[in-house]
N, C-alpha and C positions, 0 to 999 in steps of 0.2 A: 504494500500500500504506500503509495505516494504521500509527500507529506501536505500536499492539496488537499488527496483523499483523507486524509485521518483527520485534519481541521472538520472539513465539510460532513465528518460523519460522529466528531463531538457534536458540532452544531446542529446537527438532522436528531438527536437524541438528548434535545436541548442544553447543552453545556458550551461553556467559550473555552480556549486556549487563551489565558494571556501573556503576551512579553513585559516580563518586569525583570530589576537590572540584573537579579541573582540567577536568571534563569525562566522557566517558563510554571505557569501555572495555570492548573485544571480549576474549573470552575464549574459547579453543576446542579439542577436540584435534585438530582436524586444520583445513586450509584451509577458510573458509567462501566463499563463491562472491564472484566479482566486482560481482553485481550487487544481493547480497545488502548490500555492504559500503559499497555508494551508497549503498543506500537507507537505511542507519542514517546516513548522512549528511545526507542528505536529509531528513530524519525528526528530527535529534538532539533538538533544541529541544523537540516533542512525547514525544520516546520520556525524555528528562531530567524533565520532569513527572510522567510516567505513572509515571516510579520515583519518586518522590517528593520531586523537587528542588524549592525553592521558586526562585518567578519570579523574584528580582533574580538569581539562579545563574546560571539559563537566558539568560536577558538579556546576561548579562558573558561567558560563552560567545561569543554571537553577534559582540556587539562585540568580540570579541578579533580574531576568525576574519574580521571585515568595516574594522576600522581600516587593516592594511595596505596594502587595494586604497582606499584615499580617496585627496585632496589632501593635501598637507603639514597647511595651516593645520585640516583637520577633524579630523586626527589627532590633536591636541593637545587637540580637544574632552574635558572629563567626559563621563564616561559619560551621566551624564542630562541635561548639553545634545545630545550625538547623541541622545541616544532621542529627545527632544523633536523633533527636526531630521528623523528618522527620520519619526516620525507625522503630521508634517507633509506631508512628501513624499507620503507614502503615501495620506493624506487630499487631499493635491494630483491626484494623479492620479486617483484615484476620483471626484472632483469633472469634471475633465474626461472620462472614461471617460461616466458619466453627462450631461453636457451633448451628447460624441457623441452618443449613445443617442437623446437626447429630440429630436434634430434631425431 
């Protein structure tokens, strides 16, 4: 699900998503489904855009939510040496993803 689709389908089962600065927040009047509540999980980072968060926001979300599961010493990383570290990896593996590929 898109994070279009998961705004639009808080809203069709009358609840808002809000952007506020800590992050994103469910609003509803009654329970919204369990799987529904992933998915804006799932989704935060796109659905924090699509409200109009600028990108370093979204960004320092992530790494909030992704520092605790690290090593002691990455913890203490700046934010933009992880991002850096981050795109690294990411491009690491894509590199070899593609090297399987081609073999």
């Amino acid at each position: 699900m898109s994070a279009l689709e998961v705004i639009r389908r808080v809203e069709t089962l009358g609840g808002r998503v809000l952007l506020e600065p800590d992050g994103l927040r469910l609003q509803a009047t009654s329970p919204l489904p369990d799987d529904l509540i992933a998915a804006v999980g799932k989704e935060k980072v796109a659905i924090m855009l699509a409200l109009g968060a600028p990108l370093n926001t979204a960004i320092t979300s992530v790494l909030a939510e992704l520092r605790p599961h690290l090593p002691p010493a990455l913890r203490k990383l700046p934010d933009e040496r992880l991002i850096v570290l981050i795109n690294w990896s990411i491009m690491a593996a894509f590199d070899r993803a593609i090297m399987k590929v081609g073999r």
